[in-house]
N, C-alpha and C positions, 0 to 999 in steps of 0.2 A: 493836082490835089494831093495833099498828104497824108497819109494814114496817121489815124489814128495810136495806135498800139505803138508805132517808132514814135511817135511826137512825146510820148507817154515816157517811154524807153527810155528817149534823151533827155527827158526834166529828173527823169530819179538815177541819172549817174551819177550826178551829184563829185564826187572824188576821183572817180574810176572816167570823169570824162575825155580828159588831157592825153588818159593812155590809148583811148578809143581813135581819141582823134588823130595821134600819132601813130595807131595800126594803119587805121583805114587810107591817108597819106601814104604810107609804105606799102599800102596794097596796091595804091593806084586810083584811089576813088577820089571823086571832088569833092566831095562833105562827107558828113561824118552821116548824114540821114541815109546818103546812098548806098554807106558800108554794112549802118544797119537793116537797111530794106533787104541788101544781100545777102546778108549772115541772118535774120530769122525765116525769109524763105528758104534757105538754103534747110534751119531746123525744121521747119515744117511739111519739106519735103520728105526730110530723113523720117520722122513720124509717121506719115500718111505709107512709107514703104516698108517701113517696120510692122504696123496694122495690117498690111495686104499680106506681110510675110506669116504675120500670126494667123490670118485668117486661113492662108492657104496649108499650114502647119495642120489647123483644125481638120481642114479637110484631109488630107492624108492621114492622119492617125484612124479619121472615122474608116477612109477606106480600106485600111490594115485589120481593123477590127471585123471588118466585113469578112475580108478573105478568112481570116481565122475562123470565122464562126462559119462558112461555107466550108472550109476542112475537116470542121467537127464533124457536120451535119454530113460530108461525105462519106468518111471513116466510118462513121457509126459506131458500134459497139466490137469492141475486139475480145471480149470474154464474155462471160456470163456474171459475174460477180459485179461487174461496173452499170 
């Protein structure tokens, strides 16, 4: 069965097909569908690890913030004017 989204992909190359089809040959692929099924999962993958890297980012600053405000709250007051 064919997806969708590459069948889509290869009708609006339009200009840019000739060069597609001579990558994907030089890559080693039998058609040009198999070069593209490899190269958008390949993007998709790259996304979905970029979102995991943001999310994990999110997390660590929350936990930086944390400690910080647990330093404050340890220190406490070091004069009388603050």
């Amino acid at each position: 069965m064919q997806n969708q989204l590459i069948t889509e992909h290869v009708a609006n190359l339009k200009g840019r097909r000739k060069y597609e089809e001579k990558k994907a040959a030089k890559l080693g692929f039998d058609s040009l569908y198999e070069y593209l099924e490899d190269k958008l999962g390949k993007q998709e993958l790259a996304e979905r690890k970029k979102r995991n890297d943001l999310g994990n980012l999110e997390t660590k600053k929350q936990m930086l913030k944390q400690k910080r405000m647990d330093r404050k709250i340890k220190r406490g007051k070091s004069c009388s004017c603050c």
